[in-house]
HTML snippet that shows the backbone in 3Dmol.js (N, CA, C, O; Angstrom):
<script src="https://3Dmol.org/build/3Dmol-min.js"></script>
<div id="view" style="width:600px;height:400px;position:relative"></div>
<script>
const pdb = `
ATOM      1  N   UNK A   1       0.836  -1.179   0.000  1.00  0.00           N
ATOM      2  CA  UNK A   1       0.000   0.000   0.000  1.00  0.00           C
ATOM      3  C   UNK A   1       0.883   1.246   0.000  1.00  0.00           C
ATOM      4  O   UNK A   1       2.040   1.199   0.417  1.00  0.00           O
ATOM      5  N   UNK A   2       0.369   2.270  -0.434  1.00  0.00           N
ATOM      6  CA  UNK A   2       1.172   3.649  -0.582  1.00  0.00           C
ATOM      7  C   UNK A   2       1.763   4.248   0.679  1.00  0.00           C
ATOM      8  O   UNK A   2       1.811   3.582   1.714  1.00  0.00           O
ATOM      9  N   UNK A   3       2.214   5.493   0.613  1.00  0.00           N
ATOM     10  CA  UNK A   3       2.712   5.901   1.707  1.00  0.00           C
ATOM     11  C   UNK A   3       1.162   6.420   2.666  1.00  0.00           C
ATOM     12  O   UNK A   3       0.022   6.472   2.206  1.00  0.00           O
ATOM     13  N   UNK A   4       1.630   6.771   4.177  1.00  0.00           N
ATOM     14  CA  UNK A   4       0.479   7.596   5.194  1.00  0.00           C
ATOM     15  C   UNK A   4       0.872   8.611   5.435  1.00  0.00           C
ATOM     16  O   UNK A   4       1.678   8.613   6.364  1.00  0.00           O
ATOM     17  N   UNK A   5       0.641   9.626   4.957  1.00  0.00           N
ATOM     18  CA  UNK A   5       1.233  10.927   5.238  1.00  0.00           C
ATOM     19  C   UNK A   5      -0.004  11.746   6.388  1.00  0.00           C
ATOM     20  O   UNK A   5      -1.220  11.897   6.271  1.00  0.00           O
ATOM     21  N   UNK A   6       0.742  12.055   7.225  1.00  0.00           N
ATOM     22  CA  UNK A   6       0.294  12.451   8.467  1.00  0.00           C
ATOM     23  C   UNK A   6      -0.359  13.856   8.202  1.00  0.00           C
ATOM     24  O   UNK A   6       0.240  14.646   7.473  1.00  0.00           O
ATOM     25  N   UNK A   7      -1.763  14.255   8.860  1.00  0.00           N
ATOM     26  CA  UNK A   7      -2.479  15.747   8.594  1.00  0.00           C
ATOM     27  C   UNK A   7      -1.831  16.668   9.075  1.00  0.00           C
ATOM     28  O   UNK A   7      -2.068  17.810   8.681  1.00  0.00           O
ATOM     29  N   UNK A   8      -0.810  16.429  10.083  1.00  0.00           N
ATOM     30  CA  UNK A   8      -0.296  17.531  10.568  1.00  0.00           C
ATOM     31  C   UNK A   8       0.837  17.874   9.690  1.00  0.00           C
ATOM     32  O   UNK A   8       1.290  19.019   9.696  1.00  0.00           O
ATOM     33  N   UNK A   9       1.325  16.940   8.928  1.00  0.00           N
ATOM     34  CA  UNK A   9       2.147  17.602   8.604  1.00  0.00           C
ATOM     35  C   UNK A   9       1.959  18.264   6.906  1.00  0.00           C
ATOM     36  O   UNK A   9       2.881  18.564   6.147  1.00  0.00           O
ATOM     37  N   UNK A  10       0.525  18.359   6.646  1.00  0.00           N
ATOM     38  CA  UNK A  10       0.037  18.254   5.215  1.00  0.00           C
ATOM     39  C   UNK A  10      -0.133  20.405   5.882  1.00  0.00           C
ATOM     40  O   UNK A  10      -0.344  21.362   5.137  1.00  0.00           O
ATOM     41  N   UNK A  11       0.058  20.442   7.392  1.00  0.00           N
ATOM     42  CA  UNK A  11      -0.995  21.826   7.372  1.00  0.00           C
ATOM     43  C   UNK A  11      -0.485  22.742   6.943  1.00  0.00           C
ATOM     44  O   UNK A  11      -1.144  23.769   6.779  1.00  0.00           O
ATOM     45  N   UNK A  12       1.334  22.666   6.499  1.00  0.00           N
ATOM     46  CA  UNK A  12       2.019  23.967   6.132  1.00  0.00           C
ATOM     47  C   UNK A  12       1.521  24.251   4.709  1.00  0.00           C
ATOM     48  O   UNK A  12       1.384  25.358   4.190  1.00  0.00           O
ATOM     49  N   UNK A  13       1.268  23.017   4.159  1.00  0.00           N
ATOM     50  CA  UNK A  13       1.008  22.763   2.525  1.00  0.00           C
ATOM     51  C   UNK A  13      -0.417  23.706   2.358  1.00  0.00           C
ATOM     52  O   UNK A  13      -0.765  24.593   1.579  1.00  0.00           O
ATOM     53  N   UNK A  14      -0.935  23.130   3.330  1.00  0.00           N
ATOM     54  CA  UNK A  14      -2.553  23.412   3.523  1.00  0.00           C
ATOM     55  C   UNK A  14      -2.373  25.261   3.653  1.00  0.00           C
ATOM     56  O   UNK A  14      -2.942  25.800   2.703  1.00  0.00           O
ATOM     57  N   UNK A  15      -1.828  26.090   4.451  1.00  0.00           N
ATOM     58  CA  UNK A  15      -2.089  26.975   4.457  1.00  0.00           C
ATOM     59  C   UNK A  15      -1.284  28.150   3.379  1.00  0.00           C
ATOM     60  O   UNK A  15      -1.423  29.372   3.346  1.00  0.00           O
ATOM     61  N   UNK A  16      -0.534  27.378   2.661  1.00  0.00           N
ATOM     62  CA  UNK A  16      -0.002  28.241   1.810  1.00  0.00           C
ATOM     63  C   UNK A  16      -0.638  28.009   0.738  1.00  0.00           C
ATOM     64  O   UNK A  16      -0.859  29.023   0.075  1.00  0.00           O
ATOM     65  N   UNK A  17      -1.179  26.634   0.135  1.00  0.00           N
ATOM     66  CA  UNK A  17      -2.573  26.927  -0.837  1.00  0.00           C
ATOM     67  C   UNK A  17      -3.876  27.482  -0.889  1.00  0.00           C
ATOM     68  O   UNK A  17      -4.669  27.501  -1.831  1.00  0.00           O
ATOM     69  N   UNK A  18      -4.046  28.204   0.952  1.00  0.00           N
ATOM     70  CA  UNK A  18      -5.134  28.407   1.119  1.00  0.00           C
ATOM     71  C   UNK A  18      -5.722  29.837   1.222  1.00  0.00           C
ATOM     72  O   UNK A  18      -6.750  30.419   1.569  1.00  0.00           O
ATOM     73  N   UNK A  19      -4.398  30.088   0.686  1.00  0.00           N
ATOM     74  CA  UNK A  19      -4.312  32.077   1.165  1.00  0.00           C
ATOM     75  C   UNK A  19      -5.344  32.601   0.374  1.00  0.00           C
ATOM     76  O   UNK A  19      -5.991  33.576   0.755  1.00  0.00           O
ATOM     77  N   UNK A  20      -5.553  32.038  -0.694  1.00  0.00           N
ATOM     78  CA  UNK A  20      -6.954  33.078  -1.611  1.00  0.00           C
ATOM     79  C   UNK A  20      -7.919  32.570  -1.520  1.00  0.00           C
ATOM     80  O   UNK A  20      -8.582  32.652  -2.554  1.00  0.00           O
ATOM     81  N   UNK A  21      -8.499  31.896  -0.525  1.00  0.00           N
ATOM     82  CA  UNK A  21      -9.748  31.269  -0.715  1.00  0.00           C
ATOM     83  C   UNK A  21     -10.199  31.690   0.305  1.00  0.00           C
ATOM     84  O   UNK A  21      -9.678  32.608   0.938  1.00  0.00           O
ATOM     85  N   UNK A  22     -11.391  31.006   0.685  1.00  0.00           N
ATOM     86  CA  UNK A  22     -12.362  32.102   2.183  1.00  0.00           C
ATOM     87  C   UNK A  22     -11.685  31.460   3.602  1.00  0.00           C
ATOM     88  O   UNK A  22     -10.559  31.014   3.822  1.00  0.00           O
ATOM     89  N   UNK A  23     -12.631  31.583   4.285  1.00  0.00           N
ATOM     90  CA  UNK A  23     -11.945  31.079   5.367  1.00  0.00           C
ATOM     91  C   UNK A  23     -12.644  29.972   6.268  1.00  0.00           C
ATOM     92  O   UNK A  23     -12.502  29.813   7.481  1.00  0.00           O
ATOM     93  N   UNK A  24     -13.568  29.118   5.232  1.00  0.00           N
ATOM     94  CA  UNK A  24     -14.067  27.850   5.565  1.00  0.00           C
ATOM     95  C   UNK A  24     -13.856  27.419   5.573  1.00  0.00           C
ATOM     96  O   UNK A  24     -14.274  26.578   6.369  1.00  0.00           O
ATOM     97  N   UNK A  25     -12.461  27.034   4.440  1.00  0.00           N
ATOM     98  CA  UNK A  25     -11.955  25.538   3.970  1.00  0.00           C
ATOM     99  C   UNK A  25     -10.508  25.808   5.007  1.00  0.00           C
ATOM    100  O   UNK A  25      -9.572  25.020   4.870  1.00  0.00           O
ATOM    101  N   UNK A  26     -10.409  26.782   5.879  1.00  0.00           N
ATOM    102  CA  UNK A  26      -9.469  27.035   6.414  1.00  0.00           C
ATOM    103  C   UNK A  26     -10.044  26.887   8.471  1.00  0.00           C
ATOM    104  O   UNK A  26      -9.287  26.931   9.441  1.00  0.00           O
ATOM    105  N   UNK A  27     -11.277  26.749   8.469  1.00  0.00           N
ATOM    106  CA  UNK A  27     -11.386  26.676   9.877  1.00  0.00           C
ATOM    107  C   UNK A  27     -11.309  25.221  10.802  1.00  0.00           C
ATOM    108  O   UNK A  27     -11.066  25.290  12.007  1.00  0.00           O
ATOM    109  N   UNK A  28     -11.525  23.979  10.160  1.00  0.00           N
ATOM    110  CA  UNK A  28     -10.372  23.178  10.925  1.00  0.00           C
ATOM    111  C   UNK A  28      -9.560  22.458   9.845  1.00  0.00           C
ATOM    112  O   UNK A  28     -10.074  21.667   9.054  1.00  0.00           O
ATOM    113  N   UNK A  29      -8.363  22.752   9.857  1.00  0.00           N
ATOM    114  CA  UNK A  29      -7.522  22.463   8.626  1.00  0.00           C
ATOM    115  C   UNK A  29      -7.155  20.774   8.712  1.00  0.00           C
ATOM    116  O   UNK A  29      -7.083  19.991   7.765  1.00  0.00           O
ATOM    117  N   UNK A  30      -6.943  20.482  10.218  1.00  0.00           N
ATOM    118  CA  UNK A  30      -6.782  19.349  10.350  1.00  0.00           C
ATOM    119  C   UNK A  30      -7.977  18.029   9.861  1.00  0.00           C
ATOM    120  O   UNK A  30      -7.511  16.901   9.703  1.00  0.00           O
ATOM    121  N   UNK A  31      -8.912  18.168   9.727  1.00  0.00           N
ATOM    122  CA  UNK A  31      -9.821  17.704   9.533  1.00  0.00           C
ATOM    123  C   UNK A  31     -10.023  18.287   7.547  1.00  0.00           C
ATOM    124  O   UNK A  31     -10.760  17.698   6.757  1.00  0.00           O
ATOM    125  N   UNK A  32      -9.303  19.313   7.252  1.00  0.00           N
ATOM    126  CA  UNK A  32      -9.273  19.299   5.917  1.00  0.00           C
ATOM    127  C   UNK A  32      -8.456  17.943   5.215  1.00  0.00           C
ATOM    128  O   UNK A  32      -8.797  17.046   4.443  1.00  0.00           O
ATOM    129  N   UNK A  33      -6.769  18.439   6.165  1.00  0.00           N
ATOM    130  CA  UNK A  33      -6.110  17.559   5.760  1.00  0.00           C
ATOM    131  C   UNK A  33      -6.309  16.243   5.976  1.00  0.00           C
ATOM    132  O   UNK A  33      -5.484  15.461   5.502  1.00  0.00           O
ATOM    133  N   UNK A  34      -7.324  15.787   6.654  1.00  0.00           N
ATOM    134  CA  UNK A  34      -7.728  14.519   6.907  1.00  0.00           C
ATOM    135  C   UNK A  34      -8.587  13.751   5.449  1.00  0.00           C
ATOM    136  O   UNK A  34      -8.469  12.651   4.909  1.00  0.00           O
ATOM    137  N   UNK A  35      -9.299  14.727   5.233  1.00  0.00           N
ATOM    138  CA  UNK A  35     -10.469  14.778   3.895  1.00  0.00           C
ATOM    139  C   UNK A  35      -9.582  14.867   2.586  1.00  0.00           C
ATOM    140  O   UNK A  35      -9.941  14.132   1.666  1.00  0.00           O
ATOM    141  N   UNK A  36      -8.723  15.488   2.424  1.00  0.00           N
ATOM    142  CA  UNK A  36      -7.477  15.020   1.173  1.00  0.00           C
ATOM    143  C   UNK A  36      -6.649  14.239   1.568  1.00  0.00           C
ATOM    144  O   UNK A  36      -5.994  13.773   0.636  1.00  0.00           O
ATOM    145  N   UNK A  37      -6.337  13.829   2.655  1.00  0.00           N
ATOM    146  CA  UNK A  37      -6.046  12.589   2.605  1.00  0.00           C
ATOM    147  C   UNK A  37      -6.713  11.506   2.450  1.00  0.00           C
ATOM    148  O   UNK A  37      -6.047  10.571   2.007  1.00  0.00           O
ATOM    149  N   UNK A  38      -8.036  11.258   2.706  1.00  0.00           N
ATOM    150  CA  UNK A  38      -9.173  10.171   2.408  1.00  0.00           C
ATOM    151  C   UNK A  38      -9.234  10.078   0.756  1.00  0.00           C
ATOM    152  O   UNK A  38      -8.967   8.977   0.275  1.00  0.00           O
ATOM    153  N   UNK A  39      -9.572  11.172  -0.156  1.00  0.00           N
ATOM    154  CA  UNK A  39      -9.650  11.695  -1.089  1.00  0.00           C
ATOM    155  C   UNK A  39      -8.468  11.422  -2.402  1.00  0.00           C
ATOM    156  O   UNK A  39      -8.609  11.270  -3.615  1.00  0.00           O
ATOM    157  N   UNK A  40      -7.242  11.448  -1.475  1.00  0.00           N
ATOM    158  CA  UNK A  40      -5.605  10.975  -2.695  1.00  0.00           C
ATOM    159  C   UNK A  40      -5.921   9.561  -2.545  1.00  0.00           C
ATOM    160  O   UNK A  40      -5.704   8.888  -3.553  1.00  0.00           O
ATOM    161  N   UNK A  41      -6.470   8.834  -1.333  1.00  0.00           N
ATOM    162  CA  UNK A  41      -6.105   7.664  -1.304  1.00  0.00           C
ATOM    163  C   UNK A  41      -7.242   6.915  -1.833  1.00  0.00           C
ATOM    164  O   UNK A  41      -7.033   5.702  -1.858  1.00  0.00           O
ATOM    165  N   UNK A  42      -8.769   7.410  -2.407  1.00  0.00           N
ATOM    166  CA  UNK A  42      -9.345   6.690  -3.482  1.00  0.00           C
ATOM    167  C   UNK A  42      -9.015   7.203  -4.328  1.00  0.00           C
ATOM    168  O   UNK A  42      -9.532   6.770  -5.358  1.00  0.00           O
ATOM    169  N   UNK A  43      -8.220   8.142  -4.490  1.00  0.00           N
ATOM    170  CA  UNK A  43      -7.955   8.508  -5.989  1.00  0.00           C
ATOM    171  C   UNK A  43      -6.444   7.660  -6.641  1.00  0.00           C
ATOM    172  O   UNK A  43      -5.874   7.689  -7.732  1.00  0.00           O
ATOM    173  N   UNK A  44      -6.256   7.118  -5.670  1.00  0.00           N
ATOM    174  CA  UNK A  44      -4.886   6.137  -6.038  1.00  0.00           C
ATOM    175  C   UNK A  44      -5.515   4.887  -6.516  1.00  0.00           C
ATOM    176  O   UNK A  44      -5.476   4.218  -7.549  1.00  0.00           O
ATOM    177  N   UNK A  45      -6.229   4.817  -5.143  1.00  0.00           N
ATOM    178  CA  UNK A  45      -7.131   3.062  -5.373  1.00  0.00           C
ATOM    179  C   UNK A  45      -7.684   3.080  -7.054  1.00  0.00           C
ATOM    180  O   UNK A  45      -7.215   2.308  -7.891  1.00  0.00           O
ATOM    181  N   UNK A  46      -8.449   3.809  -7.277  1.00  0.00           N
ATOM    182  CA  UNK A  46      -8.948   4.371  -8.242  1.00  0.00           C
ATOM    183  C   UNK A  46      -8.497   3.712  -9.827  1.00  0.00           C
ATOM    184  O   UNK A  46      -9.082   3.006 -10.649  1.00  0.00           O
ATOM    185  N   UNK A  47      -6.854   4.490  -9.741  1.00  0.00           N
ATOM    186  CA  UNK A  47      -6.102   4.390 -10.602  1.00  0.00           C
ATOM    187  C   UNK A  47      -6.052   3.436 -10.983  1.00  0.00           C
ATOM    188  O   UNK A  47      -5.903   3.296 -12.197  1.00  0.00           O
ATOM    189  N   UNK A  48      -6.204   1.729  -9.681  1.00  0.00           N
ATOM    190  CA  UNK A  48      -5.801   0.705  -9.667  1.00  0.00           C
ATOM    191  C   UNK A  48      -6.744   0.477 -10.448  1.00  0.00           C
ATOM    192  O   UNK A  48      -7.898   0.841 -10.219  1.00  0.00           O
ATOM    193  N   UNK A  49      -6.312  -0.275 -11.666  1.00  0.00           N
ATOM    194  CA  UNK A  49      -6.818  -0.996 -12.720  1.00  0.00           C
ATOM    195  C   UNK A  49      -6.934  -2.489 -13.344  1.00  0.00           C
ATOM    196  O   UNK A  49      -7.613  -3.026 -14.220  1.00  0.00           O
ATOM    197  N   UNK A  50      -5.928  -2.873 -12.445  1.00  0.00           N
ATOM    198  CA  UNK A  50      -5.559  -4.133 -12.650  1.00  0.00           C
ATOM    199  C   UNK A  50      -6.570  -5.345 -11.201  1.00  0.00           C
ATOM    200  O   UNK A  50      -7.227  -5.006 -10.216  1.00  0.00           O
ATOM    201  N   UNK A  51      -6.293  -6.472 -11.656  1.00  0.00           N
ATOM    202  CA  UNK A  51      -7.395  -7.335 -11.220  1.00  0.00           C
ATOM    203  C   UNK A  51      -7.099  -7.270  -9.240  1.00  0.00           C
ATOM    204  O   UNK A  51      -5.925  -7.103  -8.909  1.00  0.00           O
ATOM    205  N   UNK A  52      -7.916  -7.373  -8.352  1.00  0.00           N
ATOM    206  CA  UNK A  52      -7.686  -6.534  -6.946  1.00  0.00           C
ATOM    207  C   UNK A  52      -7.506  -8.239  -6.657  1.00  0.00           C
ATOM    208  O   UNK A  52      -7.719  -8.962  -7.631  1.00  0.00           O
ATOM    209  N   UNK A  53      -7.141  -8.867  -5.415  1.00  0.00           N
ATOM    210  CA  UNK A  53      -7.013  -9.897  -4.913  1.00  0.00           C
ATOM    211  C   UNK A  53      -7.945  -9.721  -3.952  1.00  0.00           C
ATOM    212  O   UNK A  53      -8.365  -8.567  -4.036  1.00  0.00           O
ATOM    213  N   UNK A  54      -8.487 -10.344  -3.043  1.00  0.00           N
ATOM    214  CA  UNK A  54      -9.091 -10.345  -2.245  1.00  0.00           C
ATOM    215  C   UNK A  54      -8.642 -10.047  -0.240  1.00  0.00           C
ATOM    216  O   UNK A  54      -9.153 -10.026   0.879  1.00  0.00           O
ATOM    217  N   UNK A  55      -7.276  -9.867  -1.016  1.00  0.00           N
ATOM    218  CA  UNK A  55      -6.687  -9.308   0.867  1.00  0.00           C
ATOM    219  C   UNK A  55      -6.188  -8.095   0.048  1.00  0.00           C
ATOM    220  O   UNK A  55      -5.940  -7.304   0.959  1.00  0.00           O
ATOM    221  N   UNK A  56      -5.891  -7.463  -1.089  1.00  0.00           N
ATOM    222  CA  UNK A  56      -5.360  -6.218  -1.353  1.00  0.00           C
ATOM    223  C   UNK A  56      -6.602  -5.289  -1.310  1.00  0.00           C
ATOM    224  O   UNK A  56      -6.329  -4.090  -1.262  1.00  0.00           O
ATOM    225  N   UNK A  57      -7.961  -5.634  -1.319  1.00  0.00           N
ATOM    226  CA  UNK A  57      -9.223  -5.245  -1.615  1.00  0.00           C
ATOM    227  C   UNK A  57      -9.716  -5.165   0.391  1.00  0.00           C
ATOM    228  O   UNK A  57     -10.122  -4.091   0.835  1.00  0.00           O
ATOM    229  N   UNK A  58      -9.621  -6.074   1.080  1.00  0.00           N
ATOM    230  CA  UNK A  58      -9.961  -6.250   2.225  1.00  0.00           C
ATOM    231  C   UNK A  58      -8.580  -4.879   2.972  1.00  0.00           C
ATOM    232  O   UNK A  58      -8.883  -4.131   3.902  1.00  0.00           O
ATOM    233  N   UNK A  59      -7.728  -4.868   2.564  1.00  0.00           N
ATOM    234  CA  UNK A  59      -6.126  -3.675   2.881  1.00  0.00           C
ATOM    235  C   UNK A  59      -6.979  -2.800   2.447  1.00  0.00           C
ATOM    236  O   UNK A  59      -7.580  -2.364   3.428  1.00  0.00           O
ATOM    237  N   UNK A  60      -7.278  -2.406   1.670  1.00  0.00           N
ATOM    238  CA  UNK A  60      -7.717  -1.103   0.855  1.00  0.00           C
ATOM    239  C   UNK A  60      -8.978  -0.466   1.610  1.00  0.00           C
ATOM    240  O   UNK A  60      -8.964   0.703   1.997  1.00  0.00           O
ATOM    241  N   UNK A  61     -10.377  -1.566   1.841  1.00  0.00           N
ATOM    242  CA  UNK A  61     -11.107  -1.090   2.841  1.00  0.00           C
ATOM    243  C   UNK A  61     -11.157  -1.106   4.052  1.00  0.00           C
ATOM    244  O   UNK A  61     -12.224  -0.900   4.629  1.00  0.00           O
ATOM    245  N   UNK A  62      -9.785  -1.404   4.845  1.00  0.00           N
ATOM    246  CA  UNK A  62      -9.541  -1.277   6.564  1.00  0.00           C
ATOM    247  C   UNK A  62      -8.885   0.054   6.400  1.00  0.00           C
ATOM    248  O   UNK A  62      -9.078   0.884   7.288  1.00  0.00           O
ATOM    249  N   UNK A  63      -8.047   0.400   5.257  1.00  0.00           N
ATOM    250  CA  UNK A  63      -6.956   1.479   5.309  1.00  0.00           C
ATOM    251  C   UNK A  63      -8.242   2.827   4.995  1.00  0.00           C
ATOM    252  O   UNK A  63      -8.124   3.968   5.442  1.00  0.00           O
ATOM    253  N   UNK A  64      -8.977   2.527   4.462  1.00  0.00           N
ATOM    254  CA  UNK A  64     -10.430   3.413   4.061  1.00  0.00           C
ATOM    255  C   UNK A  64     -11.394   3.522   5.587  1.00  0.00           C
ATOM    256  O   UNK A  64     -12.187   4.424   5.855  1.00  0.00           O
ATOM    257  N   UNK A  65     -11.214   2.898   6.038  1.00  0.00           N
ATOM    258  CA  UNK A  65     -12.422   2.988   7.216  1.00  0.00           C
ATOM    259  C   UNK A  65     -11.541   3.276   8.344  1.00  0.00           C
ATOM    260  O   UNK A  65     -12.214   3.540   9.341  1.00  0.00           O
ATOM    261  N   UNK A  66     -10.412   3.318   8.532  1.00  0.00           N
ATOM    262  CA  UNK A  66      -9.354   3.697   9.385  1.00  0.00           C
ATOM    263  C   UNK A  66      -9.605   5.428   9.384  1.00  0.00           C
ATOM    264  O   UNK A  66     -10.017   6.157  10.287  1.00  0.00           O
ATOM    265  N   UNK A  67      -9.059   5.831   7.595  1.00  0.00           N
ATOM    266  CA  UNK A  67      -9.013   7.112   7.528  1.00  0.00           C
ATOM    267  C   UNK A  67     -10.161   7.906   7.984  1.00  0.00           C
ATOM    268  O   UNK A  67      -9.996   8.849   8.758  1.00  0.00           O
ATOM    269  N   UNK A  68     -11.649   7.472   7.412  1.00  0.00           N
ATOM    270  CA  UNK A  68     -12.814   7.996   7.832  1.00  0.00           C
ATOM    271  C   UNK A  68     -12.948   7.982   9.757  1.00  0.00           C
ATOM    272  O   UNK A  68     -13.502   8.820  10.468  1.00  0.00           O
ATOM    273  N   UNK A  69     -12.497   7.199  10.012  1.00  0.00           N
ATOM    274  CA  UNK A  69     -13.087   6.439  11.484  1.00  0.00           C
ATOM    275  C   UNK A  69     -12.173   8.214  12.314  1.00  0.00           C
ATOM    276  O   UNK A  69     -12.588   8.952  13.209  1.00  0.00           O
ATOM    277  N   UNK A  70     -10.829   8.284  11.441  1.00  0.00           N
ATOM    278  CA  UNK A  70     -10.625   9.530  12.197  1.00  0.00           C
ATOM    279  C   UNK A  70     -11.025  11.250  11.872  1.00  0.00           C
ATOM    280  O   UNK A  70     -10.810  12.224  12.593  1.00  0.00           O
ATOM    281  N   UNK A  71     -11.689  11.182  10.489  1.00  0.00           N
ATOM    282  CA  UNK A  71     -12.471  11.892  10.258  1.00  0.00           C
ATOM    283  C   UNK A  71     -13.424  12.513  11.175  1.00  0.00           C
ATOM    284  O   UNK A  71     -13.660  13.617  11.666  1.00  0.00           O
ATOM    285  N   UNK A  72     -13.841  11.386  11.187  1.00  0.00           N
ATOM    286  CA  UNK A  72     -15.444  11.025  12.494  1.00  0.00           C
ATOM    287  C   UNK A  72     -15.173  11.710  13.682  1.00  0.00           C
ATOM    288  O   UNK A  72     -15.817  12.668  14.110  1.00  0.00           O
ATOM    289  N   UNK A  73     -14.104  11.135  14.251  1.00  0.00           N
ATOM    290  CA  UNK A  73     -13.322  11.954  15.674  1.00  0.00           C
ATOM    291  C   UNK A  73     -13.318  13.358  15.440  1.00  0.00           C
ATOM    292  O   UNK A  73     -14.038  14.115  16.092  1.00  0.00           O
ATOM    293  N   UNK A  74     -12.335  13.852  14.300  1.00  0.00           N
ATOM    294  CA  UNK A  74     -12.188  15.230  14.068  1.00  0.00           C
ATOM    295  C   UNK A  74     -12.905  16.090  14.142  1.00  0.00           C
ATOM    296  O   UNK A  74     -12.745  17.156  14.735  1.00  0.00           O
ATOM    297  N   UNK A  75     -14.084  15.604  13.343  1.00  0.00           N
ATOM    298  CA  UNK A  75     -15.003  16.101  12.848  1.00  0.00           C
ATOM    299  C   UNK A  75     -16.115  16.500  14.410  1.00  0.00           C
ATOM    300  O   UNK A  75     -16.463  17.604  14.829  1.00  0.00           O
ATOM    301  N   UNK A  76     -16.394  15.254  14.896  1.00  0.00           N
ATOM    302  CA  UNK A  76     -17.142  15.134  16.334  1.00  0.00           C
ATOM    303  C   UNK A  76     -16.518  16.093  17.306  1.00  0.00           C
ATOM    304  O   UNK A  76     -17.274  16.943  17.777  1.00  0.00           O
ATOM    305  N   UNK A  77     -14.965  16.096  17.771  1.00  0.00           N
ATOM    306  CA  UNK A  77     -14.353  17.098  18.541  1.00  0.00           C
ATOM    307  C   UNK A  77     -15.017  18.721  17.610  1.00  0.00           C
ATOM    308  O   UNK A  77     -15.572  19.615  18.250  1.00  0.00           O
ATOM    309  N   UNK A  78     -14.897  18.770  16.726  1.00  0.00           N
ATOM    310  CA  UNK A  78     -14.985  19.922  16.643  1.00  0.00           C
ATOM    311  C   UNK A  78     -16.574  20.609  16.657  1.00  0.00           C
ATOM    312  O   UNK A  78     -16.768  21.805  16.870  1.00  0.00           O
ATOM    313  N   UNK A  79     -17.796  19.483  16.353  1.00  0.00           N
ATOM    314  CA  UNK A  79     -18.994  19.738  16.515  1.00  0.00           C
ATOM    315  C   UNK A  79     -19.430  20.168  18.216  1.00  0.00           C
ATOM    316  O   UNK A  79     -20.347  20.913  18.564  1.00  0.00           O
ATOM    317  N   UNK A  80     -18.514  19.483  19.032  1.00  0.00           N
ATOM    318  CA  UNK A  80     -18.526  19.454  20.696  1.00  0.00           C
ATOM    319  C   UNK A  80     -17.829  20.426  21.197  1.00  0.00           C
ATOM    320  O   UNK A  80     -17.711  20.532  22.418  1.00  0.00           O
ATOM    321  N   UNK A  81     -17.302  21.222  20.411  1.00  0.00           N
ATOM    322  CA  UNK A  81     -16.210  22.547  21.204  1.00  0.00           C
ATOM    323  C   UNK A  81     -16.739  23.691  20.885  1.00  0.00           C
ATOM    324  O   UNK A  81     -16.224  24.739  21.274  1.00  0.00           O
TER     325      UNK A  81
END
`;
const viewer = $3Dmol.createViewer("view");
viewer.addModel(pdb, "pdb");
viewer.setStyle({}, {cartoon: {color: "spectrum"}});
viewer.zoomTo();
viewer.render();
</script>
């Protein structure tokens, strides 16, 4: 499976692409970078074209419900604060 690149460290990226835009996609960034990270990684799966095995397919949706599962958290902390 591809690399895991961590949200925190996506946030320097995150705020220097984010300078002209409003300031929604900028109010919890961590939880942005969580959502492009969910987002590269079906867009990789995606790519995959070739025939899936049945544990590279079972990898693909733990590594998918992992990413969301901390979405969920992010997302929940920030609905509760």
């Amino acid at each position: 499976m591809a690399n895991q690149t961590d949200p925190q460290q996506k946030l320097g990226q995150q705020q220097a692409g984010e300078q002209g835009q409003g300031n929604e996609r900028r109010s919890n960034l961590v939880l942005r970078a969580l959502i492009d990270e969910m987002l590269e990684r079906v867009r990789e799966l995606n790519r995959n074209t070739g025939a899936w095995t049945a544990d590279d397919r079972a990898k693909a949706e733990a590594e998918l419900d992992a990413i969301m599962a901390r979405v969920r958290r992010v997302a929940a902390q920030k609905s509760t604060s």
